[in-house]
N, C-alpha and C positions, 0 to 999 in steps of 0.2 A: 504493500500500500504506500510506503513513503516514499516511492519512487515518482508515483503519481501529484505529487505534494509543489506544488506552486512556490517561487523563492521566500514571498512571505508566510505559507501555511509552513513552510521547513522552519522559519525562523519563531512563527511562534511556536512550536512543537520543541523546538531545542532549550528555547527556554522553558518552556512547561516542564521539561525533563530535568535540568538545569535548578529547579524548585523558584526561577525569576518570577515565577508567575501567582498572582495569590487570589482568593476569592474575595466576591465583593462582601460586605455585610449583609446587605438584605438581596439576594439574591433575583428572589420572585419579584420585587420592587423593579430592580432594574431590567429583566426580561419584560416586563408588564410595557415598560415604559419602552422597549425598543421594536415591542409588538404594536403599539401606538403610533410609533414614529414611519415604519415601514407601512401601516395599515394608510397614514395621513399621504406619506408622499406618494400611495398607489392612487388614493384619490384622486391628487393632485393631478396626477399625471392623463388622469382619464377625463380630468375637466380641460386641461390642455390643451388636448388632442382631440376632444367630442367635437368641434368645429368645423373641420373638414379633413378628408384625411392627408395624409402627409406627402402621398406625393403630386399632388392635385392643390395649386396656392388659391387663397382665398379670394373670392367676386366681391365685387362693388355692388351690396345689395340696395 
């Protein structure tokens, strides 16, 4: 599997092994909040893009 490992997944990996790496306190607090974050910029992105599609520029309505 670590062959497959992208130069930054190798490097946080080596420190995870390394012990550089440590948990956060409230764990569930901060996955909550980066399920929030990923949830809002998918929004974002569909409100963006709802206008016409992308490769097709938008008309003088």
């Amino acid at each position: 599997m670590n062959e497959k490992l992208s130069p930054e997944e190798r490097e946080i990996l080596d420190r995870f092994e390394r012990g550089e790496l440590r948990p956060v306190a409230d764990a569930e607090r901060e996955l909550e909040a980066a399920r929030l974050a990923a949830a809002n910029t998918l929004n974002k992105a569909r409100r963006v893009s709802a206008g016409h599609p992308v490769d097709e520029p938008p008309t003088d309505r």
